[in-house]
N, C-alpha and C positions, 0 to 999 in steps of 0.2 A: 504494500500500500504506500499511499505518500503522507510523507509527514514534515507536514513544514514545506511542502513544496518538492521533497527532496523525496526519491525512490528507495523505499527500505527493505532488504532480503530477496528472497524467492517468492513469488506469485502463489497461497497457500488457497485452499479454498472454503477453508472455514474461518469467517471473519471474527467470531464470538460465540461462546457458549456458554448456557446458564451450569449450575450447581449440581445439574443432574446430566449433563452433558445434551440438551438441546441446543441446537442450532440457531443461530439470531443471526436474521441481517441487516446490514447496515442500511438506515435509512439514506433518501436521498438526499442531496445537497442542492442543488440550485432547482428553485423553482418559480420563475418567472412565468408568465404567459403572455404568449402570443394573443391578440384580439383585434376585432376586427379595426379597433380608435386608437389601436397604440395604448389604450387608459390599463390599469394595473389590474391584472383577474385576482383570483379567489387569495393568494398568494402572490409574494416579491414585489417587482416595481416596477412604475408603467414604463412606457417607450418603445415596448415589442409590436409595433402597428403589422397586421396581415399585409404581405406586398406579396404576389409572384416574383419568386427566384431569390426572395432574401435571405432563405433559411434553406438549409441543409441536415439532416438524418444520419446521423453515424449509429452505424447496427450490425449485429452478428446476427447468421441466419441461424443456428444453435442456439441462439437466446430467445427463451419464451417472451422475455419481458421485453425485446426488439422488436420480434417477433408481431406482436401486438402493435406496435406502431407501423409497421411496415403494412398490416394486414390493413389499419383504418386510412393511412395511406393511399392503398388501391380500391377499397369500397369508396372510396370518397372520391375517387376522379383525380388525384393531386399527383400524378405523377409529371407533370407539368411544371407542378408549380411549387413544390420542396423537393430539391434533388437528394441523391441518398450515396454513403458509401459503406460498402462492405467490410468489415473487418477479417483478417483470417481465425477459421474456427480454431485453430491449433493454437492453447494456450502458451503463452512463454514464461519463461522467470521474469519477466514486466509484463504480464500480462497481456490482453490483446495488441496486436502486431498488425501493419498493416500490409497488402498483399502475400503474395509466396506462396497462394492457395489456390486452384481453379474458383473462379466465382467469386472472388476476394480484389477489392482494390487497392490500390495506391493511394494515399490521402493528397490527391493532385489538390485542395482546397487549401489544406496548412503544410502540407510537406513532413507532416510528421510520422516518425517510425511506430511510435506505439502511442495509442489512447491517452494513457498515463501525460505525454508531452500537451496535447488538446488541454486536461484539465488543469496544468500548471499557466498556461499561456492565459488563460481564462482568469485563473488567480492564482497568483506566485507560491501566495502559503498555503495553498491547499494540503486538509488532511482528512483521505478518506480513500476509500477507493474508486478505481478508474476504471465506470461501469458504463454499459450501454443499455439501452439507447440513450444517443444525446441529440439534442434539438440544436442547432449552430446558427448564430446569426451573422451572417457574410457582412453587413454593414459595421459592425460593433467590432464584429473577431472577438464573440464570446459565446458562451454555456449557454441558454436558456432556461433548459431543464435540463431532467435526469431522471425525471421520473413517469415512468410507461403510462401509468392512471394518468393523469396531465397533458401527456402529448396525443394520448388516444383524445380526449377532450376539446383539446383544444384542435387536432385534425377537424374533429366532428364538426366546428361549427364556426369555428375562428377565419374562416375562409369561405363563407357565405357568399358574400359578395362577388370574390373574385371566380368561381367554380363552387355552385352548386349541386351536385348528385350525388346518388348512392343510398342508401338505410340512414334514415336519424339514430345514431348508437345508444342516440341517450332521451328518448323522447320524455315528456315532461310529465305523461303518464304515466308513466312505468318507473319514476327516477325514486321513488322511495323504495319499493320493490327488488330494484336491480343494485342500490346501495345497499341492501341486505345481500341479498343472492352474491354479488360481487367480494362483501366483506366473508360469505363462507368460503368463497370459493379458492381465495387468498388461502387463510388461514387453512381450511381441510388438506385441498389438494392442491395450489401451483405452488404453495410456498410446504405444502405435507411431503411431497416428495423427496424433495432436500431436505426438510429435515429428518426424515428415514436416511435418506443416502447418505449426509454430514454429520450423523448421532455418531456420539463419542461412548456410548453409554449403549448397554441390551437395552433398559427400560427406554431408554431415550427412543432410541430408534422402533422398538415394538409399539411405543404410544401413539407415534407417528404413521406407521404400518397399519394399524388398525386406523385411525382417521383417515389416511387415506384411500383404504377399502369404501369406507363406510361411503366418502363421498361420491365415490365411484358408484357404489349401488344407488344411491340417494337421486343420481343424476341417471341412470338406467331406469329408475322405477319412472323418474318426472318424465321422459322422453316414452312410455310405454305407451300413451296415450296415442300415438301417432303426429306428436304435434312436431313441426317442421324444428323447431329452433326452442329454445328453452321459455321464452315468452308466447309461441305459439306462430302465428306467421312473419312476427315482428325478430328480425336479426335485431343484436344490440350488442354493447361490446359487455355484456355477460358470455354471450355467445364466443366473443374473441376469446375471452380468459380460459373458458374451457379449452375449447381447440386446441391451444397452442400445448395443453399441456397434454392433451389425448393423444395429439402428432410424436411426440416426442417419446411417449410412455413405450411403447412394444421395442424401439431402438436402444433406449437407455433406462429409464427409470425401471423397467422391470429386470436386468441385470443389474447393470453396474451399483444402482442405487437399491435395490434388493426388495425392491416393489414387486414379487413375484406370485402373489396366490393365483392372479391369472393374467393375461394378459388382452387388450383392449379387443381384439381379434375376438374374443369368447365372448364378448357382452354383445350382444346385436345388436340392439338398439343403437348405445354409444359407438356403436364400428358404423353405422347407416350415418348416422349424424356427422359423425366425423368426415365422412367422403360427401355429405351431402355439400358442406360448407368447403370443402378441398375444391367442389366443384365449379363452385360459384369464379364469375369472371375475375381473375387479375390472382387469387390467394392460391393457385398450384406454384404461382413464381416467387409466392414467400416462405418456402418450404425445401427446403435442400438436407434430404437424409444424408448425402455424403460429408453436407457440413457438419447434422446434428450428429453422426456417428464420432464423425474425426476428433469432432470441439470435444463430446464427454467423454470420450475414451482416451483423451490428453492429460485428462488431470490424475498428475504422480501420486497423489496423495490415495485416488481409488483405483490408479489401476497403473504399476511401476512398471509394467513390461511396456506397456504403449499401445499393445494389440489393440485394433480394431475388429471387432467380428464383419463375419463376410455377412451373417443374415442382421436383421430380415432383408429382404430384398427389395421390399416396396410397403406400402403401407396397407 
């Protein structure tokens, strides 16, 4: 991580752990918003006005929480109008790196080798870690955010004006409902699985295993109905939060992270759902198993040899 600005040790992947050996992670750090008046959103400080081409996307296809911004990204028509750059899935001892990967860029924007340089130039003393997705403003040559909930948000509607279409992610009907459903969804299963796969502790990780069974079935039974999406015909980025973590589960969370009573393939419903939304226009091109394999099969910490498995093969 940085501290003080300054790169300390090898790239680990457990940021903090409670007394029992749970997994915590670091909250994020910059969160400004983008809006449609440049005026200050829910959080940080104004000056972030919506323009086509001001703002930039730095993201790993391996990261759920990129992920997510990449997916409201293309629901939303904006590939136009916030450009995006790849990171390589292959963690290093600094952390993400740029190019060197098929499907990986170059940061031709700042010229920087690793992530970590982006959040120093942004602010000198930075101390935290050098996470993605990050929102980038070309005008400023700084952070915006860091945080996935925020820039899904601010995709959805900060850009109104300039490009219009795609699902409301957050309709204004559903927004008490979907801050529930969103706050389990977090807590059970995107953020359950790392903590099963980063328990330092049996109890630790078995608490986790069962929570995130539990939400697995929870979201099999709400989907038995026949309803298209978790609200029913309405996509919403509840919808996003699940997917990215369903995508990822049969490749990694059910090995490497030891997520294994069954895997996503065996739930019908959740396996129909998941391809239902793969399907949809622009989200098969934010989805690259060779990166999600490469990126969680890097980290030294669950797997020293480096192997990557040959399967699954597809999703």
């Amino acid at each position: 991580m940085l501290v003080s600005g300054a790169w300390k040790e090898n790239w680990q992947p457990v940021q903090q752990a409670d007394d029992d050996g749970r997994f915590i992670r670091q909250t994020s750090s910059f969160r400004n918003w983008v809006t449609v008046e440049g005026s200050a959103g829910v959080t940080g400080s104004a000056g972030f006005k919506a323009e086509a081409g001001r703002y930039h996307l730095y993201v790993a296809y391996i990261c759920p929480w990129a992920s997510r911004a990449l997916m409201a990204r293309e629901l939303k028509g904006l590939a136009d109008v916030v450009s995006v750059s790849v990171v390589n899935p292959v963690l290093t001892d600094q952390g993400w790196a740029f190019g060197g990967f098929v499907g990986s860029d170059a940061d031709e924007l700042n010229g920087a080798r690793y992530m970590h340089e982006l959040y120093t130039h942004a602010d000198p003393t930075f101390t935290g870690r050098a996470t993605v997705p990050v929102l980038w403003d070309k005008h400023t040559g700084t952070i915006v955010n860091n945080e996935s909930a925020d820039i899904v948000r601010m995709l959805n509607s900060a850009f109104s004006q300039i490009h219009d279409s795609g699902p409301d992610l957050y309709p204004a009907a559903l927004e008490a409902e979907i801050n529930v459903l969103n706050s389990y969804l977090y807590s059970e299963l995107n953020n359950g699985v790392y903590q099963a796969g980063f328990a330092t502790t049996q109890f630790a990780y078995r608490e986790a295993y069962t929570r995130v069974f539990a939400a697995l079935d929870a979201m099999e039974s709400r989907l038995a109905d026949g309803r298209q999406y978790l609200f029913g015909d309405a996509f919403t980025e509840s919808d996003i939060r699940l997917f990215v973590t369903l995508v990822r589960f049969d490749a990694a969370y059910y090995s490497l992270f030891k997520c294994n009573r069954n895997s996503i393939r065996e739930m019908p419903n959740l396996h129909r759902y998941m391809h239902r939304i793969l399907s949809l226009e622009g989200i098969s091109d934010t989805v690259r198993l060779e990166h999600i394999k490469a990126g969680y099969y890097s980290i030294k910490a669950l797997n020293p040899t480096g192997i990557v498995p040959e399967g699954p093969g597809s999703l």
